[in-house]
N, C-alpha and C positions, 0 to 999 in steps of 0.2 A: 644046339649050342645056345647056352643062356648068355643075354647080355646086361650085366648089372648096372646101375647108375653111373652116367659119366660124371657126372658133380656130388659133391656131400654138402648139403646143408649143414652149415655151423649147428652146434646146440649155444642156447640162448641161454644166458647166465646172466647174474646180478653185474658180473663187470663186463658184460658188452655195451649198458647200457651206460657208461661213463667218458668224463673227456670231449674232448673236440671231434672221435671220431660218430661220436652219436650226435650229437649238434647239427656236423655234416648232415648225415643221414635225415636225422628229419626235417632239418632244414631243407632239404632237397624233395623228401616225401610230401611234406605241406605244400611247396610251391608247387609242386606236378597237381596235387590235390586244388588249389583255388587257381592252376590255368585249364583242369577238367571241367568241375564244377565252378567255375565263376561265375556270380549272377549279376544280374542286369543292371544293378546300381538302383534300381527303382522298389521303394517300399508301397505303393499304390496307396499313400495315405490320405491324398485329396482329392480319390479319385478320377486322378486326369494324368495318364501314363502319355509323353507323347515319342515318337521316333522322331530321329533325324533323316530327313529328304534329302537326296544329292549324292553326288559321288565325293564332295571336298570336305572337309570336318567344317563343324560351323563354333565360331569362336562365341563365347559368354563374357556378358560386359558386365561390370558392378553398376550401371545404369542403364535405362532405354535409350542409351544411346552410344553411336562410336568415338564418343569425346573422348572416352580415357582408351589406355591399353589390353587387351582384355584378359580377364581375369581366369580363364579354364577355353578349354577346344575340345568339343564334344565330336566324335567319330562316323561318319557315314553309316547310319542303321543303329546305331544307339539308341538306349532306351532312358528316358531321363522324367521324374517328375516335375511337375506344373502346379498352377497354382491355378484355381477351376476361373476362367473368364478374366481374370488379369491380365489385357494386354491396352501396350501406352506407346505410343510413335511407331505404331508395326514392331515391337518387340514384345515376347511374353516373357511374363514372370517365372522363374523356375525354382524350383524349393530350393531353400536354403536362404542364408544374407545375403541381401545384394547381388541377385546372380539373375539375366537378361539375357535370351536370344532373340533372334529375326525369326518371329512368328511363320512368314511365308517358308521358312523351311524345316517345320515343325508338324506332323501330322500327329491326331489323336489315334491311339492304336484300339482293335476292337474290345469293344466293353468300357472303354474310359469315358465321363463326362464330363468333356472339359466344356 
């Protein structure tokens, strides 16, 4: 006793690819795609890749310092670029404008010279 396909694949034609109901679709295939492969946030462009220490997210100031409110919250084990030897009141510099953590809970990862 043969058992034949319990499902049929549609055949794929010029109007499946139309409308809200493709949009969906890959709207939903691209997100499953960049929460697979999502990478690290880090271009290694100045050679100084650091991670974040700790178990608490570590908040980013637009200064070296907590005067103002902070401007991003970086995640436990996160990979963030640095700016090589740039640090000012126990805060380093991290690529981008204006953008400052607490050095003490920032390690360089292997290969980086920071």
């Amino acid at each position: 006793m043969a058992l034949g396909p319990r499902f049929k694949v549609p055949k794929l034609e010029a109007s499946s690819f139309k409308g809200w109901a493709f949009v969906l679709v890959a709207g939903t295939v691209l997100a499953v795609v960049a929460l697979v492969f999502r990478g690290t946030g880090t271009t290694g462009e100045t050679g100084c890749v650091m991670e974040v220490q700790g178990s608490a997210p570590l908040d980013v100031y637009r200064s070296a310092s907590t005067q103002f409110e902070p401007v991003d919250t970086l995640r436990a084990g996160q990979l963030v670029d640095a700016e090589r030897g740039v640090i000012e009141n126990g805060f380093r510099k991290l690529v981008g404008d204006n953008r400052w953590a607490v050095n003490e809970r920032l390690a360089a990862t292997a290969g980086s010279t920071c």
